[in-house]
C-alpha positions in Angstrom: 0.0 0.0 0.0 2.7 2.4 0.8 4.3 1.7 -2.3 0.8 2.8 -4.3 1.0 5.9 -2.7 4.9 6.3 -4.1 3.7 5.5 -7.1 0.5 8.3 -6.7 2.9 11.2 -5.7 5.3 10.4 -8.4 2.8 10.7 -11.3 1.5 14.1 -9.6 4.8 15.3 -9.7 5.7 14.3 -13.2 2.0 15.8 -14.4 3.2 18.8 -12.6 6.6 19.2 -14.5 5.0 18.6 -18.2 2.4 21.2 -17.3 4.6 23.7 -16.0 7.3 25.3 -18.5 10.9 25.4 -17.4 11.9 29.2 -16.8 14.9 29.1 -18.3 13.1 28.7 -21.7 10.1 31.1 -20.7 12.6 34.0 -21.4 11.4 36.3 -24.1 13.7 38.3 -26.3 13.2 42.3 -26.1 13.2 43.8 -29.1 14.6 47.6 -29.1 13.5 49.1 -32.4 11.1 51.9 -33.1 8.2 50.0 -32.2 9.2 49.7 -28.8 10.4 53.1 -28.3 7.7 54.5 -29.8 5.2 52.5 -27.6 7.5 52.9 -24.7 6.9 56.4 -25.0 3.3 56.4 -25.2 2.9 54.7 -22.0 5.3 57.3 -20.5 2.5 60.0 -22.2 -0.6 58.3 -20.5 1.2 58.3 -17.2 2.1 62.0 -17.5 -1.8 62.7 -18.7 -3.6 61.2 -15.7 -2.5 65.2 -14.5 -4.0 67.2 -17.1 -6.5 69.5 -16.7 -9.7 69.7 -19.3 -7.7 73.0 -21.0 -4.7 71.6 -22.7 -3.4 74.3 -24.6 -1.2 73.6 -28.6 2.1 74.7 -28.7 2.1 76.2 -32.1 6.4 77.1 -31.9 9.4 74.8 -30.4 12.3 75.9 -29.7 14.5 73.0 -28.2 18.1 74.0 -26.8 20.6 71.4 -26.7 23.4 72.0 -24.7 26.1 69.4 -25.9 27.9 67.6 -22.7 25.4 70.3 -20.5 25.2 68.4 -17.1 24.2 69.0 -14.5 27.0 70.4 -12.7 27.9 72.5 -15.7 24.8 73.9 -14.7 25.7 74.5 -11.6 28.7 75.9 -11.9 28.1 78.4 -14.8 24.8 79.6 -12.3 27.9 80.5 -9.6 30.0 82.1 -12.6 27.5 84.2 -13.9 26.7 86.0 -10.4 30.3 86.0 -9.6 30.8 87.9 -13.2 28.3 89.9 -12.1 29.8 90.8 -9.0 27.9 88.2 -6.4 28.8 85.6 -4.9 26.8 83.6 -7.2 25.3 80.7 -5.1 22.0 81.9 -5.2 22.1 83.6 -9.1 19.5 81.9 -11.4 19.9 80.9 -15.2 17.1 81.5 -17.6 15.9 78.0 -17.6 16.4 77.8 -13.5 12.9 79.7 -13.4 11.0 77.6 -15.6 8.2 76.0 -14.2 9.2 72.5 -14.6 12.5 70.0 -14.5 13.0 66.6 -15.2 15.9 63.8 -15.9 16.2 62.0 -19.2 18.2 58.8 -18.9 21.1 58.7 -21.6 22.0 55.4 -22.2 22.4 53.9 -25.8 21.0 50.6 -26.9 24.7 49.3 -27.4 26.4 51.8 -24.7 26.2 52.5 -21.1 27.5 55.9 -21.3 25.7 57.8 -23.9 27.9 59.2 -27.1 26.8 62.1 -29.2 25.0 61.1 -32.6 23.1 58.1 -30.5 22.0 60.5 -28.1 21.1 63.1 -30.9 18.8 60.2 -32.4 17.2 59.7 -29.2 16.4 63.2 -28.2 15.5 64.2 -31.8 14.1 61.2 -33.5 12.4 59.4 -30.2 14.5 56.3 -31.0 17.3 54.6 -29.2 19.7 54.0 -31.1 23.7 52.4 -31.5 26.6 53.9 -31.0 28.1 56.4 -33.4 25.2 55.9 -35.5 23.1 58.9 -36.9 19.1 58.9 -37.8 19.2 54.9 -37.2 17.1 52.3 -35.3 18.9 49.3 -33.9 18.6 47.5 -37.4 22.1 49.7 -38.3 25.4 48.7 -37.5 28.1 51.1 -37.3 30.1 51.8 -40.9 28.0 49.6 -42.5 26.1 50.7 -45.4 23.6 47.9 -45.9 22.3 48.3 -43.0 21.1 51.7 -43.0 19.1 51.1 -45.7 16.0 50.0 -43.8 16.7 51.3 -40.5 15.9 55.1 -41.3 13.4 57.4 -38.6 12.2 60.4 -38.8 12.7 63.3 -36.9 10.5 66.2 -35.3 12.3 68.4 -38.5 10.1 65.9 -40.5 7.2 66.0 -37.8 7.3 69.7 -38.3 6.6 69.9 -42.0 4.4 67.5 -42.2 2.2 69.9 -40.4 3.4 72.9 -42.6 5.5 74.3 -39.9 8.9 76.1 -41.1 12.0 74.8 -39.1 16.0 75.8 -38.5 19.0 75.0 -36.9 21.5 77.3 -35.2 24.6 75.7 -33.4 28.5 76.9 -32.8 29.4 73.1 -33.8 29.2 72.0 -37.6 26.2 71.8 -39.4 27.1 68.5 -40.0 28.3 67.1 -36.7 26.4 64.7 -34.5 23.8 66.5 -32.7 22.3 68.8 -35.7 22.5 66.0 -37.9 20.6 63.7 -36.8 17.7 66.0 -37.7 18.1 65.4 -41.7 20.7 62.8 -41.9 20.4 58.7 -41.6 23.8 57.3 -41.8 26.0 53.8 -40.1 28.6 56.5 -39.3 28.4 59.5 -37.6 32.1 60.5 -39.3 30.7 60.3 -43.2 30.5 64.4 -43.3 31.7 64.9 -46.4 32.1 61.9 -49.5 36.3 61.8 -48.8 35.0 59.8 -45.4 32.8 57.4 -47.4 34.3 54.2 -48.3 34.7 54.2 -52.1 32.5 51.4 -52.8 29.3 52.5 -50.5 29.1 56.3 -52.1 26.7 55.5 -54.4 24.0 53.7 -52.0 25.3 55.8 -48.9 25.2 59.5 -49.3 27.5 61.7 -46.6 25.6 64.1 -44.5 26.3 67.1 -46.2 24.9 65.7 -49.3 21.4 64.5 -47.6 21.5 68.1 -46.5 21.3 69.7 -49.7 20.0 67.0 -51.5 17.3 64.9 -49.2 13.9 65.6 -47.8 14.0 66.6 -44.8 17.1 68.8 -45.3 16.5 70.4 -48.5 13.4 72.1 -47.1 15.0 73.3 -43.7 14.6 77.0 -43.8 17.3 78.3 -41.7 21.0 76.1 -41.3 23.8 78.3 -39.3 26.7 76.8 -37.9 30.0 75.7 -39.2 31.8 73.3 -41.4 32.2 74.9 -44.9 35.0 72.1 -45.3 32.4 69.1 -46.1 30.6 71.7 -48.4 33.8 72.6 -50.7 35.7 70.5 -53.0 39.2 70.0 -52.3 40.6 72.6 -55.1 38.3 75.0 -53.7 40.0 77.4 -51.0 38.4 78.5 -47.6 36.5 82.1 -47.8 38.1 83.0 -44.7 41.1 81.0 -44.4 43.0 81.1 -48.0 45.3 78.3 -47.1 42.6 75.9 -46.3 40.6 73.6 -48.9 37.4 71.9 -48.9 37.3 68.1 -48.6 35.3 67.0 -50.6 36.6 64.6 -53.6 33.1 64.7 -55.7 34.7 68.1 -57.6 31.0 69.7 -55.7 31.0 73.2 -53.9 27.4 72.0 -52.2 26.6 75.7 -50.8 26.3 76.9 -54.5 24.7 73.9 -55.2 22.1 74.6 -52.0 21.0 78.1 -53.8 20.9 76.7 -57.2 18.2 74.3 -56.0 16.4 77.0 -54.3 16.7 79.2 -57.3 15.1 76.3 -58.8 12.3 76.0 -57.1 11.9 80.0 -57.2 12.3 80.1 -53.2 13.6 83.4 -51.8 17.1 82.1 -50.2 20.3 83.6 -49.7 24.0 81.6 -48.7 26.3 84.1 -46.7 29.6 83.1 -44.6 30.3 85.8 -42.3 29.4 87.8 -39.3 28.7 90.8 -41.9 26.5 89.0 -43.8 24.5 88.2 -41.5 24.4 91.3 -40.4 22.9 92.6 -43.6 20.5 89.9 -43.8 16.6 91.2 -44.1 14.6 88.6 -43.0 11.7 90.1 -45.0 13.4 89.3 -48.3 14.6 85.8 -47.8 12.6 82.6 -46.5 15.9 80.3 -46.7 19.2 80.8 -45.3 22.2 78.7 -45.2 24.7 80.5 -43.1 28.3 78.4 -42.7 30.7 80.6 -40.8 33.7 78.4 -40.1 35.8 76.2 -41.8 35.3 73.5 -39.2 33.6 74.6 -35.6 32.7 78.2 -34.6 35.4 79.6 -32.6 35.0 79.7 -28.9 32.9 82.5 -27.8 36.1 83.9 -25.3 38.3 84.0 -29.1 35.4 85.8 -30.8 37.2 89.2 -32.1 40.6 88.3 -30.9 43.9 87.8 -33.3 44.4 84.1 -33.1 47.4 81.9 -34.5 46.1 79.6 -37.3 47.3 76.1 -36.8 49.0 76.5 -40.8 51.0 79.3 -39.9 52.6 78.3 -36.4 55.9 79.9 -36.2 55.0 82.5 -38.9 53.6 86.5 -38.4 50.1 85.7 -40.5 47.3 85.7 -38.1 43.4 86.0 -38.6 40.7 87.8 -36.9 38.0 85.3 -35.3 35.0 87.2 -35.8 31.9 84.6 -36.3 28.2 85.9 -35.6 27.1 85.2 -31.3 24.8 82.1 -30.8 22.3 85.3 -30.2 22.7 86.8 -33.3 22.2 83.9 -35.4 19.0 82.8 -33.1 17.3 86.5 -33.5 18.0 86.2 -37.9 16.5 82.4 -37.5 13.5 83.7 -35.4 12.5 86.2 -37.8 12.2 84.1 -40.7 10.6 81.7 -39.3 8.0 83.6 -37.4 7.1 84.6 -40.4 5.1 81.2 -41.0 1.3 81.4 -39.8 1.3 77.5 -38.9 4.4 78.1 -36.4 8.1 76.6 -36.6 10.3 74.0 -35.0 13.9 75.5 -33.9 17.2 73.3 -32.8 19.2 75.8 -30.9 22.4 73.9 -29.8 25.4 74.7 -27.9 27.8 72.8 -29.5 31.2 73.6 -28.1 30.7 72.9 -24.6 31.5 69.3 -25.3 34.4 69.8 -27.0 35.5 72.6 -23.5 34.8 69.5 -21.2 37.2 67.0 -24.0 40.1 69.3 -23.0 39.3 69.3 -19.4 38.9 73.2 -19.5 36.4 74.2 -17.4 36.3 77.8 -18.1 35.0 77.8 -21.9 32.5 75.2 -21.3 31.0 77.7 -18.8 31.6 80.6 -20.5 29.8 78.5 -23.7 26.7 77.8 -21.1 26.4 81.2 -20.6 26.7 81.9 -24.3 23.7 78.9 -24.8 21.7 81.1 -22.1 22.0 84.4 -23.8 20.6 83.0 -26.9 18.3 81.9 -24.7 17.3 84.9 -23.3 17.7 87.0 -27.0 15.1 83.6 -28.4 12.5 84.9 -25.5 12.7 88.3 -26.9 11.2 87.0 -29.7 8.7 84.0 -29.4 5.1 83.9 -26.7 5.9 81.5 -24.4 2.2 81.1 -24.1 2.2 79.3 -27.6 5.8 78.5 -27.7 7.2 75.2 -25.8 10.9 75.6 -24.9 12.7 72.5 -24.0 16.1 72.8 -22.4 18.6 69.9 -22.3 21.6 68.2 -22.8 22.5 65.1 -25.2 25.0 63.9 -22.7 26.8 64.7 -19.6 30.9 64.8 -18.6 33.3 63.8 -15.7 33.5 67.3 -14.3 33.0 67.1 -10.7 32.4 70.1 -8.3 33.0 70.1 -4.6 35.1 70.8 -2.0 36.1 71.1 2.2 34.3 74.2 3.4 34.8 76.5 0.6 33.6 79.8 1.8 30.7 81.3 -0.1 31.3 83.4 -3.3 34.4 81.8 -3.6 35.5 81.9 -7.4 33.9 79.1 -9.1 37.3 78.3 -11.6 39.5 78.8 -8.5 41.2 76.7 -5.7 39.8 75.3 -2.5 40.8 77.3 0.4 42.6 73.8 2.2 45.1 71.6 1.1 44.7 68.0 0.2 45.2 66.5 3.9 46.8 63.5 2.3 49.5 65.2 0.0 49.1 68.8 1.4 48.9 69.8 -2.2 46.3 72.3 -3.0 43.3 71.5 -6.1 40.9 72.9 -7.8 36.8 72.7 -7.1 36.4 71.6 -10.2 37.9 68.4 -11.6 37.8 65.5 -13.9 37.8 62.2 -13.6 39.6 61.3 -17.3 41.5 63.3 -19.4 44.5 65.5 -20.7 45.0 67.1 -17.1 46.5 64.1 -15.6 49.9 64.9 -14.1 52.3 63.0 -11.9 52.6 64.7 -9.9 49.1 66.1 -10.4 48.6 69.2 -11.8 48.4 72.4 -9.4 46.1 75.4 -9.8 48.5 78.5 -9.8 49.1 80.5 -6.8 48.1 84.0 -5.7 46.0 84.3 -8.2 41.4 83.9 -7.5 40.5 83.3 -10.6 41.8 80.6 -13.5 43.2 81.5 -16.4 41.0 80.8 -19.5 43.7 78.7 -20.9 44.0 76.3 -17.6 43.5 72.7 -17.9 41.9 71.5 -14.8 43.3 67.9 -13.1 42.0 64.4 -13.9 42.6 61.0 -12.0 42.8 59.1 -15.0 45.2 59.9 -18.1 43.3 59.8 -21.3 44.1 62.3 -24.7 40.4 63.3 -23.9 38.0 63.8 -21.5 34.8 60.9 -21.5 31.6 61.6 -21.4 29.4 61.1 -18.1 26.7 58.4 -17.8 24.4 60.3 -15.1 20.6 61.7 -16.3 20.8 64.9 -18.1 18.6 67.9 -16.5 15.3 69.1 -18.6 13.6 72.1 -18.1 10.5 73.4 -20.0 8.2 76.2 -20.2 5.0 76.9 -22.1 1.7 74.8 -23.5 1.8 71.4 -21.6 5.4 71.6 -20.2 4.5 70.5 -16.5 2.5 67.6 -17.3 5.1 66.4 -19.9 8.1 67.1 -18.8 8.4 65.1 -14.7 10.2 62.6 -13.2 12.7 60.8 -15.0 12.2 59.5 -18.6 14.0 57.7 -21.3 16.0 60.2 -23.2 13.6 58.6 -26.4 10.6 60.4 -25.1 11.6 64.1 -25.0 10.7 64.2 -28.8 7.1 62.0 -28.4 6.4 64.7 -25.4 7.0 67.9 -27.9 5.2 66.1 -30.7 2.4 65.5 -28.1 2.5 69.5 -27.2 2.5 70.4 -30.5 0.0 67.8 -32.0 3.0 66.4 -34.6 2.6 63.3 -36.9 1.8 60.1 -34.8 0.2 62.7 -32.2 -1.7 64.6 -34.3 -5.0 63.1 -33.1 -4.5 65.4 -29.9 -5.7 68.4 -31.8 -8.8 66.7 -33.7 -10.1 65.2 -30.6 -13.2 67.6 -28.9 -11.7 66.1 -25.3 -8.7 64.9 -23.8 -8.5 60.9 -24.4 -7.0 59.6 -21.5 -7.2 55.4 -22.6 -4.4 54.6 -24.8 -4.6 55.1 -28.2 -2.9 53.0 -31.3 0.4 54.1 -31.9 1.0 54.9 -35.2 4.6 55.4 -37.0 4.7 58.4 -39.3 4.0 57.3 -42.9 7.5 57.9 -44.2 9.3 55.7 -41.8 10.9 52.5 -43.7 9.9 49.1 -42.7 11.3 47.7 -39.5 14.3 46.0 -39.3 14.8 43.3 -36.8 17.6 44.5 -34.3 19.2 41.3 -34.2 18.5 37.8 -36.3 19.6 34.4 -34.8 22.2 33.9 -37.6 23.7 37.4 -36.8 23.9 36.6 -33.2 25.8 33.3 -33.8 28.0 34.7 -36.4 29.2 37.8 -33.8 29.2 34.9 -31.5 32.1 33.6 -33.0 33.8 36.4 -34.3 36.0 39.2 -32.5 33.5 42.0 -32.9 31.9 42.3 -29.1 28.4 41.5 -28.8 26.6 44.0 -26.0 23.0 42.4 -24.8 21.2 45.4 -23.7 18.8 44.3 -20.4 18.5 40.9 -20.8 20.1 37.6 -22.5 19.0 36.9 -25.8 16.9 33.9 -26.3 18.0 33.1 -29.5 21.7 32.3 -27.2 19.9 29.5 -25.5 20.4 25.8 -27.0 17.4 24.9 -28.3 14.4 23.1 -26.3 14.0 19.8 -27.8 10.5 18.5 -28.2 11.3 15.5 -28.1 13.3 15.3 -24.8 12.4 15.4 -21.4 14.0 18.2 -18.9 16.0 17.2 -16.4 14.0 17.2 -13.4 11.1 15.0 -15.4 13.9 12.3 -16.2 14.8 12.7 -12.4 11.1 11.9 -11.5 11.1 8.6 -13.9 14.5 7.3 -12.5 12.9 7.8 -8.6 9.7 5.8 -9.6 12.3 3.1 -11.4 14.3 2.8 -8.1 11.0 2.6 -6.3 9.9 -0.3 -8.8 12.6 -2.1 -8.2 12.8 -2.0 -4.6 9.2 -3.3 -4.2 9.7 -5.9 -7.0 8.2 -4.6 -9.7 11.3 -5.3 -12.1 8.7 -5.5 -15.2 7.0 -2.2 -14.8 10.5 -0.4 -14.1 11.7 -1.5 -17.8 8.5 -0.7 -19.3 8.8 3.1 -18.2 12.8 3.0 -18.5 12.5 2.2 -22.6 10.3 5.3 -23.1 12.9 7.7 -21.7 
């Protein structure tokens, strides 16, 4: 009899383990491309709704500022340096965007990167998708320098969002037109470093334009009103010489000047547009005449705002008496000129207003231009709410990214200069160091470098100490601040989101493409509604196929598995075999069989395993 009941609680237990799936195999692969960032975001939206009132007002303007490498403590400390420039002690000083109404942290990661890099970023923030690193306009279906890929991995961005709607849109930014973060508005390529056609590999350029050429020659960038920056060198051909800087030549190997070609297009088309190169152009520009400008006034980047107007060395004549005058157009100046072409447009505008060089400060571990190049991004600011109605105007502020600059230090006094040197010595090495440091970069010494004495303030010039030695700075892998102001900005923008949403929020405000519905609904729908991709998005790519896994598998590349392992790693689940702790069951009952005699039964179940 006791046997029977053996025999009674072994069958419940193997019934038990067919029934029930193993949970190793109940794994199931996540998927990161657009679909689930663009759903992702939606139930971000419907969370943030449950707040808003019956009134939710359109934003008919966006004006989004980028501050490149802006984090948080660069906030902070250009906040001290502008009250200490101003002749306080600068604690309790407030930037523009320190008043607006609402903050909230966007989470910076990359689908293939921990710590977020600039063109992945730029495609997050601007395109509502996460995407791989060093990739530009992408989903995860690209992989970096390769062509192929890119082909069906293309999104759209809120520069596309915008016209859909009939909206007029620009860029302004002191890095190139073409670099990472403005790009990623017009551009779709496997390689954030294909500028101009020379960085192409020979046998892609045909299938895989560089991004200067999508700009002049694609939709969305062909119809971008208003373009300022730099990089006239991935514009020119390579036998044309610089406007401004006689002994330099373009780069391009196509035999194309693409700014002339950019206003014979618009010529064309009999649009009213105008290409111009310097400060003095600009300054003659009538707004009222012209609805498209393409304004390129370096060679590369736009000098530093602290060597605008100042004699500088250029780098081909070191050692030699020729020098040139850096005199580019402010950030402000080129964001008043943008502002008053596109106002002009009844149906409102979309502006990318970007601080590009405060990265590149922060790269060379000099803290004193990526403040001063804050406060440049805040004047711009202030000159852009001149201009616009914040009551129909949403005004994003953020950053694509942070850096390793830390602030901090033993009982610094307050108003104490913000670029200066704590008021104690290191009680280890009785060495003295600045407040503001790095943890990688150029400005590792040993022994470590020293701020300069008798002096309370740092010379523009200084490059601050790092505890690692690397040629440049990294970038930092903390949230990013966001602050916004106008229609709907304190029910979108709370709490901390993925970096992918900032653009689903504005579209939201602004009732763009897939959130158009907003705007033809009588009430506010709070269930959630369909998602749908704007209709000029290619098909999806899968992110990653099982014979692409086992191939990178094998190979030397690294393969990075974002939250989770892939299933399609797992060995197989056989049909046909039974999981271990089933064949564990069987073997118990055959033991049991054969210890109360039942030798006959015991093979029986034995040949079925």
């Amino acid at each position: 009899m006791l046997a029977w009941c053996c025999i009674v609680i072994m069958m419940c237990t193997i019934s038990t383990g067919v029934l029930s799936p193993a949970p190793i195999n109940a794994e199931v692969k996540e998927t990161y491309d657009r679909h689930y960032w663009y759903a992702k975001a939606q139930e971000t939206l419907q969370k943030r709704l449950q707040y808003a009132s019956e009134k939710n007002p359109v934003a008919k303007n966006v004006i989004l500022v980028v501050g490149d490498g802006m984090s948080l403590t660069t906030t902070t400390a250009a906040r001290i340096l502008r009250g200490q420039r101003r002749g306080h002690s600068g604690e309790d000083t407030d930037l523009v965007w320190d008043t607006f109404p609402t903050v909230a942290l966007a989470k910076t990661y990359n689908i293939d990167a921990q710590t977020g890099e600039s063109s992945a970023c730029a495609t997050a923030l601007l395109c509502g998708v996460k995407a791989r690193y060093e990739t530009l306009g992408l989903d995860s279906g690209a992989r970096f320098n390769n062509c192929a890929s890119a082909i069906n991995s293309k999104v759209t961005s809120l520069i596309d969002w915008a016209h859909e709607a009939g909206k007029s849109s620009g860029i302004v930014t002191t890095a190139r037109i073409t670099h990472a973060t403005p790009a990623a508005l017009y551009a779709h390529a496997p390689s954030r470093y294909w500028e101009d056609d020379s960085r192409v590999p020979p046998t892609v350029r045909r299938d895989c334009k560089d991004i200067a050429l999508q700009l002049v020659e694609n939709d969305p960038g062909k119809n971008i009103n208003v373009i300022m920056g730099g990089g006239r060198r991935h514009f020119l051909p390579t036998v044309t010489s610089d406007p401004e800087h006689p002994n330099r030549e373009g780069r391009r190997l196509d035999g194309r000047n693409l700014a002339e070609d950019w206003a014979r297009e618009k010529k064309r088309r009999r649009l009213r547009a105008q290409y111009i190169h310097s400060k003095e152009q600009l300054a003659k520009l009538d707004p009222r005449t012209v609805d498209y400008v393409l304004g390129l006034f370096e060679y590369s980047h736009m000098e530093f705002n602290a060597e605008r107007g100042v004699v500088l060395d250029t780098d081909e004549n070191i050692g030699s008496s020729s020098t040139v005058k850096a005199d580019d157009p402010s950030l402000a100046d080129m964001t008043r000129t943008a502002l008053s072409i596109l106002s002009k447009n009844d149906k409102g505008f979309f502006l990318l207003l970007e601080g590009g060089r405060i990265d590149h400060a922060h790269h060379y571990n000099n803290p004193y231009r990526a403040l001063d190049e804050t406060l440049e991004l805040e004047t711009a600011l202030l000159a852009a709410l001149e201009k616009v109605n914040p009551a129909e105007t949403l005004i994003v502020v953020t950053a694509d990214h942070g850096h390793v600059m830390t602030f901090g230090g033993q009982a610094t006094p307050r108003g104490h200069p913000i670029l200066g040197a704590d008021t104690v010595v290191s009680d280890i090495d009785g060495l003295r160091y600045t407040t503001l440091l790095y943890g990688t970069g150029p400005g590792h010494s040993e022994p470590r470098t020293l701020p300069l004495n008798g002096t309370s303030t740092t010379p523009a010039d200084a490059v601050h100490a790092a505890a690692v030695p690397k040629q440049w700075a990294t970038h930092g892998g903390e949230d990013v601040p966001i602050y916004a102001l106008g229609p709907m900005a304190t029910v979108l923008f709370a709490g901390v989101v993925e970096q992918s949403y900032i653009p689903h929020a504005i579209a939201y405000a602004a009732c763009l493409a897939h959130q158009s519905h907003r705007c033809h609904e009588n009430m506010l729908n709070l269930t959630k509604p369909e998602v749908k991709l704007p209709s000029c998005i290619q098909p999806e790519v899968s992110s990653v196929s099982a014979d692409e896994a086992r191939s990178e598998s094998t190979s030397v590349r690294r393969v990075i598995v974002a939250s989770s392992v892939m299933s399609d790693e797992r060995l197989p689940r056989s049909s046909t075999t039974l999981s271990s702790p089933l064949k564990m069951s069987y073997y118990l009952i055959i033991l049991m069989f054969h210890s109360i005699g039942y030798s006959t039964i015991s093979v029986s179940i034995a040949s079925n395993i």
